[in-house]
C-alpha positions in Angstrom: 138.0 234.2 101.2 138.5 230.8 102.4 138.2 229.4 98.7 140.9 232.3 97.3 143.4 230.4 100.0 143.1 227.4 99.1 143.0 228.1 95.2 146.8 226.6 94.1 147.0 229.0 91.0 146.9 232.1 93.8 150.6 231.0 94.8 153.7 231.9 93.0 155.4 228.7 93.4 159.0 230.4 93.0 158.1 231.7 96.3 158.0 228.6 97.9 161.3 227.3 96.6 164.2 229.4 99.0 166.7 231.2 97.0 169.2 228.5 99.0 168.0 225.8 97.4 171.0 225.4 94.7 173.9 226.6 96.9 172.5 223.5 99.4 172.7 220.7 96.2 175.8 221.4 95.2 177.3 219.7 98.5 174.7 217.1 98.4 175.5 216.4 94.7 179.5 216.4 95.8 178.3 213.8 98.4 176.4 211.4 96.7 179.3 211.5 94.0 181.6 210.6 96.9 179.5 207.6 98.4 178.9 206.7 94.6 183.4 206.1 94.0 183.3 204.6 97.6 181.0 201.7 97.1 182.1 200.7 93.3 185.3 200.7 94.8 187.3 197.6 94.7 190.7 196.2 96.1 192.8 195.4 93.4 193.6 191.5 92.9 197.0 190.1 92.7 195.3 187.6 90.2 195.4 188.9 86.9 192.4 189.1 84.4 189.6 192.0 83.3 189.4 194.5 86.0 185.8 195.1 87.2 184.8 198.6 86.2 181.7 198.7 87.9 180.2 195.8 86.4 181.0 195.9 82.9 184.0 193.6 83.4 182.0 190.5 84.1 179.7 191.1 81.5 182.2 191.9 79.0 183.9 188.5 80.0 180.3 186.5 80.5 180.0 187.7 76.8 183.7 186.6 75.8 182.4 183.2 76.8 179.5 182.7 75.0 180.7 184.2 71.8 183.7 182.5 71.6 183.0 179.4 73.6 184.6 178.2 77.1 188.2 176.3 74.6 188.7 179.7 72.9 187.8 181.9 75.3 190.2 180.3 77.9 192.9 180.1 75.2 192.6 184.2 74.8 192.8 184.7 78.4 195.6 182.6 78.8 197.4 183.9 76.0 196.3 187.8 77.2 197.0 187.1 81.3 199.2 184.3 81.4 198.3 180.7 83.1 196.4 181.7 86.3 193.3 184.0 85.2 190.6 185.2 87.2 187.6 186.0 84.6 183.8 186.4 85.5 181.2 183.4 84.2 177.7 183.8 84.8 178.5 186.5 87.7 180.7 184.7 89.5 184.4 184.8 90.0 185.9 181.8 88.1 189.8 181.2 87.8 191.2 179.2 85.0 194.0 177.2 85.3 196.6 176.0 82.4 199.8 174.9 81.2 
């Protein structure tokens, strides 16, 4: 008797799971999906350049960089954003300045 208890095959384990369970992760879901937009949130700058788009921005400009090399690069995003550009090198926030 105390063997047939303890055997995990003599439990249905639908039976342990409470017909609740998916009506309870739906707001739980809608929660985390909140928190999620809260923290990749991100004032927008009055400096112009690539937005940030949760982090694909810097890479996309860290790439820009080292593909086209720091005189080109700065050339496109002074041509694209003007002659004050914030852009993203190595992670960091870098502003270029031109004339």
């Amino acid at each position: 008797m105390l063997l047939e208890t303890l055997n995990p095959m003599h439990y249905n384990i639908t039976s342990l799971v409470p017909d609740t369970m998916p009506v309870a992760t739906v707001p739980i879901l809608i929660l985390m999906c909140f928190l999620f937009l809260i923290w990749n949130h991100e004032e927008t700058s009055s400096i112009p350049g690539p937005g940030y788009c949760m982090g694909i921005g810097p890479l996309i400009s860290h790439g820009r960089f080292l593909w086209m090399g720091v005189g080109n690069a700065c050339n496109y995003y002074n041509k694209t954003y003007g002659e004050f550009v914030r852009v993203w090198i190595g992670g960091e926030e870098t502003f270029i300045i031109s004339k």
